[in-house]
C-alpha positions in Angstrom: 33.5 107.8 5.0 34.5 107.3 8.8 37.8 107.5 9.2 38.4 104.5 11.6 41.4 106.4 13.2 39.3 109.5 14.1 38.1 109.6 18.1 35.4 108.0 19.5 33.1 109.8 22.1 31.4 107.2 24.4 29.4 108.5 27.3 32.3 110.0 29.5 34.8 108.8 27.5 37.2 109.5 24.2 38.7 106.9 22.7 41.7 107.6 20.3 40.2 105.4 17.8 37.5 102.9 16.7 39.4 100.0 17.4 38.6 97.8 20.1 39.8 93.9 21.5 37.0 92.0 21.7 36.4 90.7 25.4 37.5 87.0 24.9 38.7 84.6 27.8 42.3 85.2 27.8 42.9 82.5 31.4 45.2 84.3 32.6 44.5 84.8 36.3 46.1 83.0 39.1 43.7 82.1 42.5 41.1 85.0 41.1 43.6 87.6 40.9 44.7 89.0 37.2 48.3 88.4 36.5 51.4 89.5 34.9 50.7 87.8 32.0 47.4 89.1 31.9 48.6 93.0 32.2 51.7 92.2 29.6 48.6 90.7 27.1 47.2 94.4 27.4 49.8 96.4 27.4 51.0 94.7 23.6 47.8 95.6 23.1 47.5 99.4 23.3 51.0 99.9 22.3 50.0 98.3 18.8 47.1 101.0 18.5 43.8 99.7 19.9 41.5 102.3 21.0 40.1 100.5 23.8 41.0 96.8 25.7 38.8 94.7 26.7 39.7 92.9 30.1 37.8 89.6 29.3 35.5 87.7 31.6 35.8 89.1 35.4 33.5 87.7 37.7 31.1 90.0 40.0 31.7 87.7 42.4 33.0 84.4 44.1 29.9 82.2 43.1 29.8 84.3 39.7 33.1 82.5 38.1 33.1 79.3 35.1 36.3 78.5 36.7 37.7 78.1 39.7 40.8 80.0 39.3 38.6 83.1 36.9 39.5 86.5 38.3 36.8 88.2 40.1 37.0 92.2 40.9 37.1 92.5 45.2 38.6 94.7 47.0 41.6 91.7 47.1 41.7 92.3 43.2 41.8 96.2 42.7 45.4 97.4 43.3 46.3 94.2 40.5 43.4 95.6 37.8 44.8 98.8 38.6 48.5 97.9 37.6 47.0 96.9 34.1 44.7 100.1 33.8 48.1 102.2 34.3 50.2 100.2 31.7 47.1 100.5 28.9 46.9 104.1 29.7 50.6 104.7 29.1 50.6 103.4 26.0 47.9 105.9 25.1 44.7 102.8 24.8 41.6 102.8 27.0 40.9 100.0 29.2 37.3 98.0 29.5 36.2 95.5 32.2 33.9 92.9 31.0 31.9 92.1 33.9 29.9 88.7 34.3 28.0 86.3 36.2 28.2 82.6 35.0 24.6 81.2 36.7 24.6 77.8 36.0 28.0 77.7 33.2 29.9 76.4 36.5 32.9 74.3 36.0 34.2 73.9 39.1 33.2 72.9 43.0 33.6 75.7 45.0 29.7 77.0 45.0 29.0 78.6 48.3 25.8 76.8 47.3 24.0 73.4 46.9 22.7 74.5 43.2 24.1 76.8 40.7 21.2 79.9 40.2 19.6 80.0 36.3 16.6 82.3 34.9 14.8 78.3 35.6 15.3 75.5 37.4 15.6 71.9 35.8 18.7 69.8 34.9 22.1 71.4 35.2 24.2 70.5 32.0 27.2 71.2 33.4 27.1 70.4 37.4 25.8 66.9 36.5 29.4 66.2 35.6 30.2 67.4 39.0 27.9 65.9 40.9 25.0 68.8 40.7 22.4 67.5 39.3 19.5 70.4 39.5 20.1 74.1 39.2 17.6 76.4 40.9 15.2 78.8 39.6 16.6 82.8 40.9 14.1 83.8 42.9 13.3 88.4 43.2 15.7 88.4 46.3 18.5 86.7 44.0 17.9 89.0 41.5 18.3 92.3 43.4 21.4 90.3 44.9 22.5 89.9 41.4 21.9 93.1 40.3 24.1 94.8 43.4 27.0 92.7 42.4 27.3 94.1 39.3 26.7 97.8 40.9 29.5 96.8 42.9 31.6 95.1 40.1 31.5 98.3 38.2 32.7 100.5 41.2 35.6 98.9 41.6 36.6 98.6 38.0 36.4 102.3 38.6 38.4 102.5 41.5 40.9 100.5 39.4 40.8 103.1 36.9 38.9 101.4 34.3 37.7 103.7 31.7 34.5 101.2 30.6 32.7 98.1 31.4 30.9 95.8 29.4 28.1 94.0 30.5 28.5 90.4 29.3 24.6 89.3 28.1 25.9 86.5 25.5 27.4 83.4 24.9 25.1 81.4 27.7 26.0 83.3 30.3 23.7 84.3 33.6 22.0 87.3 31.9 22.0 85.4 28.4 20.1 82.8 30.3 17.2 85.4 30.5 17.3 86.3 27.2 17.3 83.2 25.3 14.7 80.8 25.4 16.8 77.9 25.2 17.1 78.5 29.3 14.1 80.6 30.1 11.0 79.0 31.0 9.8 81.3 33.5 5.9 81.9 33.6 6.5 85.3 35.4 7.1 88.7 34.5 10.7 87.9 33.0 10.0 85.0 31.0 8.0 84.2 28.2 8.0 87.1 25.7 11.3 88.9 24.3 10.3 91.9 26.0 10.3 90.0 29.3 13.1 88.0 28.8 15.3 91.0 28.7 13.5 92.7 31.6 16.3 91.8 34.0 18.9 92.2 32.0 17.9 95.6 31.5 17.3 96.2 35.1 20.9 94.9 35.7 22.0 97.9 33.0 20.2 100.7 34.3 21.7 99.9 37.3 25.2 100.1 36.5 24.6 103.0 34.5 23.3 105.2 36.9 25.9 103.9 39.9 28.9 104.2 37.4 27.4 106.3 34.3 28.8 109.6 35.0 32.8 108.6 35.2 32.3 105.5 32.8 30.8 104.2 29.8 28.4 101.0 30.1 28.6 98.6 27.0 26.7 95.6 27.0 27.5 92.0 24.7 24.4 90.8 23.3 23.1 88.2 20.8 22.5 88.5 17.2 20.9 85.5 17.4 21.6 81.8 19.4 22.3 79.9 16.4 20.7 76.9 17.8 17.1 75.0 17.2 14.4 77.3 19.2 17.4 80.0 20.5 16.7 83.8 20.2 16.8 85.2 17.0 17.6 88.3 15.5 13.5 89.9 16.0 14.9 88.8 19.9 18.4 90.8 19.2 16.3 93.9 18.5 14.0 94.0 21.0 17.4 93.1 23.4 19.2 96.6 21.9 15.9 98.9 22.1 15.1 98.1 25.8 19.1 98.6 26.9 19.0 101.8 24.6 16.4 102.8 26.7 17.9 102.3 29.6 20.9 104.5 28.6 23.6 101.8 27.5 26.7 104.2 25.4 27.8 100.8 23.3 26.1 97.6 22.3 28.5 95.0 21.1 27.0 92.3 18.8 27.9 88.9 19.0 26.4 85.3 18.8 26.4 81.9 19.2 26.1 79.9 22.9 28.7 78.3 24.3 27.3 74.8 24.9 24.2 74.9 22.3 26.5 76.3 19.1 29.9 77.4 20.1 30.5 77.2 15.8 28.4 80.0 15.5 31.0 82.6 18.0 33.8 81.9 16.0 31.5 80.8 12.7 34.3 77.4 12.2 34.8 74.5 13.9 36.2 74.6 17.3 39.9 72.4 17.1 38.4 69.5 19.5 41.1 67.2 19.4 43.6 70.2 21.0 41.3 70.8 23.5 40.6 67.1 24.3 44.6 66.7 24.7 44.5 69.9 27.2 41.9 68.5 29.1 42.0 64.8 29.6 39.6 62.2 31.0 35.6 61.2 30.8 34.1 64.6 31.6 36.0 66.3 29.0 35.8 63.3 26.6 32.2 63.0 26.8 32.0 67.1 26.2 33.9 67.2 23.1 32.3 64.2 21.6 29.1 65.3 21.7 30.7 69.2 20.5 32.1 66.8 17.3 28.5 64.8 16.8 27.1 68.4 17.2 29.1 70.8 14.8 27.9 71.3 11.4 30.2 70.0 9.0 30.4 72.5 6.6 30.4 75.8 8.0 33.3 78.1 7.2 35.1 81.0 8.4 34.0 84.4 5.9 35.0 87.9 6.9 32.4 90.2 8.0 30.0 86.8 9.2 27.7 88.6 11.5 27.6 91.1 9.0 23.6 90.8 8.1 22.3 90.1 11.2 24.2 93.1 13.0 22.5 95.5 10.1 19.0 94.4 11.3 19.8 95.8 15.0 21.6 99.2 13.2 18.2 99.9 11.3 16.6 99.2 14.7 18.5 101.6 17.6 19.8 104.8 17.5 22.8 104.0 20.1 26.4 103.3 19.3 27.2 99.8 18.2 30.1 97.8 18.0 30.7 94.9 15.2 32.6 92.1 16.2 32.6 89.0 13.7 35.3 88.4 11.4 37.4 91.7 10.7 40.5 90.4 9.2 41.5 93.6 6.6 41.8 97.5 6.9 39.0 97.7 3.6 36.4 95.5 6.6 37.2 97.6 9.2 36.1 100.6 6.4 33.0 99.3 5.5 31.9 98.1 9.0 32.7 101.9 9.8 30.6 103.1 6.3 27.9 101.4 7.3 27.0 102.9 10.4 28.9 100.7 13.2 30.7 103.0 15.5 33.5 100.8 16.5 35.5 98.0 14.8 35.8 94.8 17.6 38.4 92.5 17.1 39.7 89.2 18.9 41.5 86.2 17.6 43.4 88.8 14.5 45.0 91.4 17.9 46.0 87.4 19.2 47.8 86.8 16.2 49.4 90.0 15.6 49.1 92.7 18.7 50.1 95.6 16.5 47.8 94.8 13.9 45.8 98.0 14.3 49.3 99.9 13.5 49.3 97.5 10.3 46.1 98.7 9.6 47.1 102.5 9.6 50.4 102.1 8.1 48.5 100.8 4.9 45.4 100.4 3.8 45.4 97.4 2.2 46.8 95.4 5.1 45.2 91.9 6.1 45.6 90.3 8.7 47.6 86.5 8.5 45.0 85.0 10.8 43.1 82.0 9.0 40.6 81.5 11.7 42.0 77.7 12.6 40.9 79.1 16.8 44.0 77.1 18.0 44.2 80.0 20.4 41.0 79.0 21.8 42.5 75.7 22.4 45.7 77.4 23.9 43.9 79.2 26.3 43.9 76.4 28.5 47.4 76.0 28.1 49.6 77.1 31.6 50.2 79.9 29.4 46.5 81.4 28.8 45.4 82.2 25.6 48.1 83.0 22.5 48.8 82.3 18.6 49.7 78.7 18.0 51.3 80.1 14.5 53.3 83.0 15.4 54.4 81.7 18.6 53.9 84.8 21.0 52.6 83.3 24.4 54.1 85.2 27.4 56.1 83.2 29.3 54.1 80.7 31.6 55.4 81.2 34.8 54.3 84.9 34.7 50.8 83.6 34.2 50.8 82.9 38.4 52.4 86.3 39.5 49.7 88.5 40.5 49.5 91.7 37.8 50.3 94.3 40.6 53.5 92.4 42.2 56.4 94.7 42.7 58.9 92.0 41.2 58.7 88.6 38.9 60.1 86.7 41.7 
């Protein structure tokens, strides 16, 4: 039996434990800079006994953000990431940077450009509500321009003392666009089959690895599957983890679900619509949730350990270290994930509700978590606040959520 409290070597790095927070949109960043609200969110964190914190959702760059206020790692944005690295490490954690490019998943108007960039062209789901009808098939040049800022993205998160980064493939995001055919329809060399599909992708890895390999370790989110009609499948997953074990990748974390095609299958429950509809008034966002209610299966349920099958398929398949994420609510999970050849444990919404959890977890055994799944903290996260636990009421105070993390005082 792994002991889930013994150290973890990935690439460069040691982490104290097997414990890590899942990356998951925490909105708390202020005119793309991280804020105090985001580095207090952390710092709970690691002081409650996760191995390794994941920084959630930083853009590579300006045009690379969902929304308009989403930090983005600059040179602007490196003494603020850096405050957070330092208050993680002095509570003994590691710190990870999930690094992402949105492509077309654009909710806002500030695109230096007419049309968002997809793996294909053809309607735009999301701009249409803003008045961008088309998005634009990424040509060679905007893929090496891709790849470079996420070279880039990685350097500074290692300027800012960032122990990892985490290459975000899932959830409908650019590089997920590649890999699922639900958005790729290219006849070239990166569409069609799996193995082209995740021929950028894996381009975009090898990259990062070598420029930031040495000093860091390089995860990368994938896809078990889409969970939608004609999405990418588990067969898909595996060829996804063999090409970036290829190209050197120290972690795999193993996730599912797309964010507009079958948000259900992320959190594997119904998402609470009628809180988000309340947070974000008016047509756009009523004609988005309806069709998210007409669309949700009716009788899916939360179960612990839900990507559990699926994430065996890619173990059997690689030889690399992979992280399980999906549903670990109890100390006997976080066992049996680690007994059955996992190397890390990769937790979200249960560190929302209870920060120290992981401290719970090694006090006793038998410990499980109070979190029932109801993902009002998904809702929440759009709340001036940023993302906290509806139940146990532990949001950090608002008004610290627009105070850049690195400022010198809360004034």
């Amino acid at each position: 039996m792994t002991d889930p409290f013994s150290q973890l070597k990935l690439g460069p790095i040691l982490m104290p434990n097997r414990f890590i927070r899942s990356g998951a949109n925490e909105m708390m960043a202020h005119e793309c800079l991280p804020t105090r609200s985001l580095l207090n969110f952390h710092r709970r964190l690691a002081a409650g006994g996760v191995g390794m914190t994941t920084l959630a959702y930083i853009a590579v760059s300006r045009d690379g953000r969902t929304f308009a206020t989403q930090g983005v790692l600059s040179r602007e944005s490196v003494p603020h990431y850096r405050a957070i690295a330092d208050a993680v490490h002095a509570e003994g954690g590691r710190i990870s940077g999930q690094i992402t490019h949105a492509g077309s998943f654009v909710q806002h108007r500030q695109l230096s450009t007419k049309r968002a960039m997809s793996a294909s062209g053809g309607l735009d789901q999301l701009g249409m509500m803003m008045g961008r009808f088309f998005q634009r098939e990424m040509t060679a040049r905007d893929m090496a321009g891709i790849r470079d800022e996420f070279v880039e993205a990685a350097k500074l998160a290692r300027e800012a003392g960032f122990d990892a980064v985490e290459i975000h493939m899932g959830h409908g995001y650019l590089l997920n666009q590649f890999l699922s055919p639900l958005s790729n329809h290219r006849k070239d060399a990166y569409g069609g089959s799996a193995e082209n599909r995740v021929r950028f992708p894996a381009e975009v890895a090898a990259a990062v690895k070598a420029a930031v390999g040495a000093d860091m370790a390089v995860l990368a989110k994938i896809n078990l599957f889409d969970g939608a009609r004609k999405g990418a499948t588990v067969e898909d997953a595996v060829v996804t983890a063999t090409a970036l074990e290829a190209v050197g990748v120290d972690m795999l974390v193993l996730s599912g679900g797309r964010n507009i095609e079958s948000p259900w299958a992320i959190f594997h429950g119904p998402l609470p619509l009628d809180d988000m509809l309340a947070l974000q008034p008016g047509f756009k966002s009523r004609m988005q949730f309806g069709l998210l209610k007409l669309m949700t299966p009716k009788n899916i349920r939360f179960t612990e350990l839900y990507f559990l099958e699926a994430a065996r398929r890619v173990r059997a398949s690689v030889g690399c270290a992979l992280g399980y994420v999906g549903g670990v609510i109890s100390a006997q999970a976080a066992r049996q994930i680690l007994d059955e050849g996992f190397d890390a444990v990769v937790m979200a919404r249960a560190l929302v509700h209870d920060p120290a959890l992981v401290n719970h977890f090694r006090q006793d055994p038998r410990y499980r978590s109070a979190c029932d799944a109801c993902n009002r903290c998904v809702a929440a996260m759009y709340t001036p606040a940023g993302t906290h636990c509806t139940q146990t009421g532990n949001a950090i105070p608002a008004e610290w959520n627009r105070i850049p993390a690195g400022a010198k005082t809360l004034a």
